[in-house]
C-alpha positions in Angstrom: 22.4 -12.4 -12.0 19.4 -14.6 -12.2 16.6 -12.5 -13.4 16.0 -8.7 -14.0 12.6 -7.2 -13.7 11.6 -4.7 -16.2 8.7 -2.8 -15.3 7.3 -0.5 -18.2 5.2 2.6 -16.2 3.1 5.4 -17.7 1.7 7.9 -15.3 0.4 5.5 -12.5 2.5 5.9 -9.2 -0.1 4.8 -7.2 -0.8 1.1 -9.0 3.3 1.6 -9.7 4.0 1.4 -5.9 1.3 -1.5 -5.5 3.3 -3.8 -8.3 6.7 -3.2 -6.3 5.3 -3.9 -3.1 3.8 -6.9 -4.4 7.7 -8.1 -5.6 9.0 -7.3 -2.8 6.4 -9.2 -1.2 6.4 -12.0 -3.3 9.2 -12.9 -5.7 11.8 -14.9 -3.7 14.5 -15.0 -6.3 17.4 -15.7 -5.6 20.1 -12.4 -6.7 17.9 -10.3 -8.7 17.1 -6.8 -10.3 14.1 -4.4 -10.4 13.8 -1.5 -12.8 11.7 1.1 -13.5 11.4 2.9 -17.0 9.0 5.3 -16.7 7.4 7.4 -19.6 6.4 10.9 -19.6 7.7 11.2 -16.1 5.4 13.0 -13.2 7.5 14.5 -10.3 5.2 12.6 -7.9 6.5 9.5 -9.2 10.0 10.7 -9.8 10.1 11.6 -6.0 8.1 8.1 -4.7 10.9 6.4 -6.7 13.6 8.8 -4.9 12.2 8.2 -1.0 10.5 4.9 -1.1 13.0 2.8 -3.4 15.8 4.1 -3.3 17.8 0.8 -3.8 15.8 0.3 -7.5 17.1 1.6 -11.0 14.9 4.6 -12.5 14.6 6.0 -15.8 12.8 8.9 -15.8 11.9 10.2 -19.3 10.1 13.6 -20.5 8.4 12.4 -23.1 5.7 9.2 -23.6 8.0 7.6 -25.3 6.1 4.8 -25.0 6.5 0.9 -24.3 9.3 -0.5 -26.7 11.1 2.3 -25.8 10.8 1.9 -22.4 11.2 -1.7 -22.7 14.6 -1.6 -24.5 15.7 1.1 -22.1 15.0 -1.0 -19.2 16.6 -3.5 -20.9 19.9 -2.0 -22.3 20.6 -1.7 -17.8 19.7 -5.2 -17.0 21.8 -8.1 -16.2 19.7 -11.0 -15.4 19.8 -14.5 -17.4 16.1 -14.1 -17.0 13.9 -11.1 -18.1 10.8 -10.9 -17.2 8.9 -7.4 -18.3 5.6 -6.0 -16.3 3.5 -3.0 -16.8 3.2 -0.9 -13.9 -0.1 -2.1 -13.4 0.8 -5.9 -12.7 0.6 -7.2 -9.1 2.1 -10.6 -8.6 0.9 -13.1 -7.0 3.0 -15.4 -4.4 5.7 -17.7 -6.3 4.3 -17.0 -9.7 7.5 -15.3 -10.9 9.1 -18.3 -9.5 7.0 -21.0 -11.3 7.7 -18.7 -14.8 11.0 -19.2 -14.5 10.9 -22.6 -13.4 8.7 -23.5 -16.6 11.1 -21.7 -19.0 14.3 -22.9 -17.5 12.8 -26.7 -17.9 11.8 -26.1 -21.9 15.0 -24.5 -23.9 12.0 -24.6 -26.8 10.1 -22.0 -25.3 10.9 -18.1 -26.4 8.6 -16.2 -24.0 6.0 -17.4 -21.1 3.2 -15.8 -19.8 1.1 -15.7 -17.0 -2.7 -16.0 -16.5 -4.0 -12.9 -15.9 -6.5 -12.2 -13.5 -8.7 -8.9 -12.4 -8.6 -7.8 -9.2 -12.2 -9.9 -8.9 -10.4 -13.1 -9.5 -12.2 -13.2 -12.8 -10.0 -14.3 -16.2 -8.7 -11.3 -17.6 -8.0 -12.7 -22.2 -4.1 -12.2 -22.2 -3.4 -14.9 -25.0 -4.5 -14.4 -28.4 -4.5 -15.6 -32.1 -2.9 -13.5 -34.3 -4.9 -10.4 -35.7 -6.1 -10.2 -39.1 -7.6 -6.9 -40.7 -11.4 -8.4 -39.9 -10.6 -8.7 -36.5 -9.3 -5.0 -36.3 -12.7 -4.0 -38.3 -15.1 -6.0 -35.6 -13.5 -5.0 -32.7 -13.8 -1.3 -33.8 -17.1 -1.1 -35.3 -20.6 -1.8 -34.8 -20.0 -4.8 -37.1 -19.0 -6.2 -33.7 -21.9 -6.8 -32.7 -23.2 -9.3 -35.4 -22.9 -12.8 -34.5 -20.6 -13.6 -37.2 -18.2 -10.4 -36.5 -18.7 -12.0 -32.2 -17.6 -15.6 -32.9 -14.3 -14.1 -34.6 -13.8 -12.0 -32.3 -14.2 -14.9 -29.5 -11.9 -16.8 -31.7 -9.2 -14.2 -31.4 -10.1 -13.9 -27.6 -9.0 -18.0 -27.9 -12.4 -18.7 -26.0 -12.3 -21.7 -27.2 -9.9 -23.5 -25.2 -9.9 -24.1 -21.0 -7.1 -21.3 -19.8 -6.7 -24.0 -16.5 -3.9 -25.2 -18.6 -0.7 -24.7 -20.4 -1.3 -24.0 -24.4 1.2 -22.5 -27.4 -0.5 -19.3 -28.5 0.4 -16.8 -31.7 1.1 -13.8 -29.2 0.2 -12.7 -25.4 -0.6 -9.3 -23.7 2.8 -7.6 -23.2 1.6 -6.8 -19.6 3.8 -9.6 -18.2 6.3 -12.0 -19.8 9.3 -13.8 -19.1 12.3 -14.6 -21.9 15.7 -15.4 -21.3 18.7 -12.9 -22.3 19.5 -15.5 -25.0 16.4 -15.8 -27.0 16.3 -11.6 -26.9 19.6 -11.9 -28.4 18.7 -14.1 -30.9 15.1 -12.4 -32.0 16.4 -8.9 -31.3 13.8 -6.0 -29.1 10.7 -4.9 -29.8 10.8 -3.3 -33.3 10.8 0.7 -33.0 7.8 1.3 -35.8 5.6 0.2 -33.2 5.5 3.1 -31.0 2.0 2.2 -29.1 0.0 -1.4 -30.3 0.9 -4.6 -31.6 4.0 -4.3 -30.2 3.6 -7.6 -28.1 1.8 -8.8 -31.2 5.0 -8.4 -33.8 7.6 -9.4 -30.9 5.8 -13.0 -30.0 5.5 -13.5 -33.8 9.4 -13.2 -34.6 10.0 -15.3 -32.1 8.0 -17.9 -33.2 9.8 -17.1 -36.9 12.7 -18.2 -34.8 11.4 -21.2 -34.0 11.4 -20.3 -29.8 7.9 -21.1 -28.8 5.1 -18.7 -26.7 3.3 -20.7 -24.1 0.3 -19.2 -21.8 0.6 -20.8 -18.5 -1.3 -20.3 -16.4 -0.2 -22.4 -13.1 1.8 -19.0 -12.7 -1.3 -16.0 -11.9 -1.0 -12.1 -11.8 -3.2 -9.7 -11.5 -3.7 -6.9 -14.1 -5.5 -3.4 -13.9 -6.4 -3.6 -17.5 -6.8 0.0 -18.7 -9.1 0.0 -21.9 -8.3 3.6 -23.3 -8.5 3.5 -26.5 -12.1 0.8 -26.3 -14.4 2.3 -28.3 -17.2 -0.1 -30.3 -18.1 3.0 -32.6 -14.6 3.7 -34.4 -17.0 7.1 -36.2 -16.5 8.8 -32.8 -13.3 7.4 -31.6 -11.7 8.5 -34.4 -12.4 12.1 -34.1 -12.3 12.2 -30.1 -9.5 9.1 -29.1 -6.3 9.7 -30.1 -5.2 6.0 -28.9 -7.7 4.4 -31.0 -5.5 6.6 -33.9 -2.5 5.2 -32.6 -4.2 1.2 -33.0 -5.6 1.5 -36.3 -2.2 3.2 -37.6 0.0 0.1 -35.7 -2.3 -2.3 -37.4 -1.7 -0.8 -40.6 2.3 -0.8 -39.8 1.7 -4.6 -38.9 -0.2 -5.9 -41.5 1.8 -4.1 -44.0 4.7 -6.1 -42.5 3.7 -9.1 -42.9 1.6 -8.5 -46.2 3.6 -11.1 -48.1 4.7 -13.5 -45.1 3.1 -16.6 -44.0 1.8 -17.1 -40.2 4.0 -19.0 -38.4 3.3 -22.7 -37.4 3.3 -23.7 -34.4 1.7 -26.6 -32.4 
């Protein structure tokens, strides 16, 4: 099989139904799969999945078991030579699977590529980012945010600083949509399990640059995102008492910079 689609889905059957639509729509690849691991599992999506696509592989789960999880469910079923993994909330846009694959299968280097994301305004949507440090955790949380010092890291991080018209190698991108190959999974391994919610994407696209496979932004392949921003909070004194995702963040950072405490950033470009 040429590619399997791994869509990762929390509570959202109405944006869920819009992203399979839009691949049905849109994606003209030749002999592929589409499946749907769902977390914390509403019966109004269970039965949309039953009635409306019936012919797509469904993983209903209980719990929020959240995104590696549902990831590495997903793909533990799949077949496909290419993987490409989408949040529920992704709607593709015509031939941009196509041109993914197409970039991937023409650079052996590269691990994962990503698309440029776009909201539903046709404004950029930051998908590509420099890897995090415990500042950038501290600005992006805090009132300190605000200061111009604590906004030109921040922007940094953000990669403002380079034109997102064309292709780039970045540290990590949003794990909202990106394509790998069955290979370089096998090589780097899934999505490691301490990270149950945050900096999932972040740790992944890092290990595979420790593997020497490469993370390119490209954005001559476009998707549009319904970026959610749950846990965004620029006061981290109330967040922390009323957010429970802003929790979950600052205890994956923690996990992540912990991991890599005594471990040099990767080079790349």
């Amino acid at each position: 099989m040429r590619l399997s689609i791994i869509i990762t889905n929390y509570k959202n059957p109405e944006l869920l139904k819009v992203c399979l639509d839009s691949i049905r729509k849109n994606c003209h690849v030749q002999n592929f799969e589409i499946i749907v691991a769902d977390s914390e599992t509403q019966e109004k999506t269970e039965m949309m999945m039953r009635e409306d696509y019936p012919d797509i592989q469904f993983l209903p789960s209980a719990e929020n078991i959240g995104f590696g999880e549902t990831m590495r469910r997903g793909y533990n079923l799949s077949r496909g030579e290419f993987i490409l993994i989408l949040n529920g909330d992704i709607i593709i846009k015509e031939n941009s699977v196509e041109k993914l694959i197409e970039y991937q299968g023409n650079n052996p280097t590269v691990g994962i590529v990503g698309p440029q994301l776009l909201n539903f305004n046709e404004t950029l949507q930051y998908s590509c980012f420099r890897f995090y440090t415990p500042l950038t955790v501290l600005y992006r949380r805090t009132i300190l945010g605000r200061l111009p010092f604590a906004k030109r890291h921040i922007d940094r991080f953000l990669m403002k600083d380079f034109d997102h018209r064309h292709p780039q190698e970045v540290d990590w991108l949003m794990g909202s949509a990106m394509l790998t190959k069955r290979e370089c999974v096998e090589k780097v391994g899934l999505i490691d399990r301490r990270f149950r919610m945050y900096f999932e994407d972040t740790d992944w696209c890092r290990r595979f640059w420790e593997n020497k496979l490469k993370v390119i932004y490209y954005p001559d392949a476009k998707m549009y995102h319904y970026h959610g921003k749950g846990s965004a909070n620029k006061n981290i004194f109330a967040s922390l008492f009323s957010n429970k995702l802003a929790w979950l963040h600052i205890l994956s950072g923690i996990k992540y910079f912990l991991k890599y405490a005594n471990k040099k950033k990767p080079a790349h470009g």
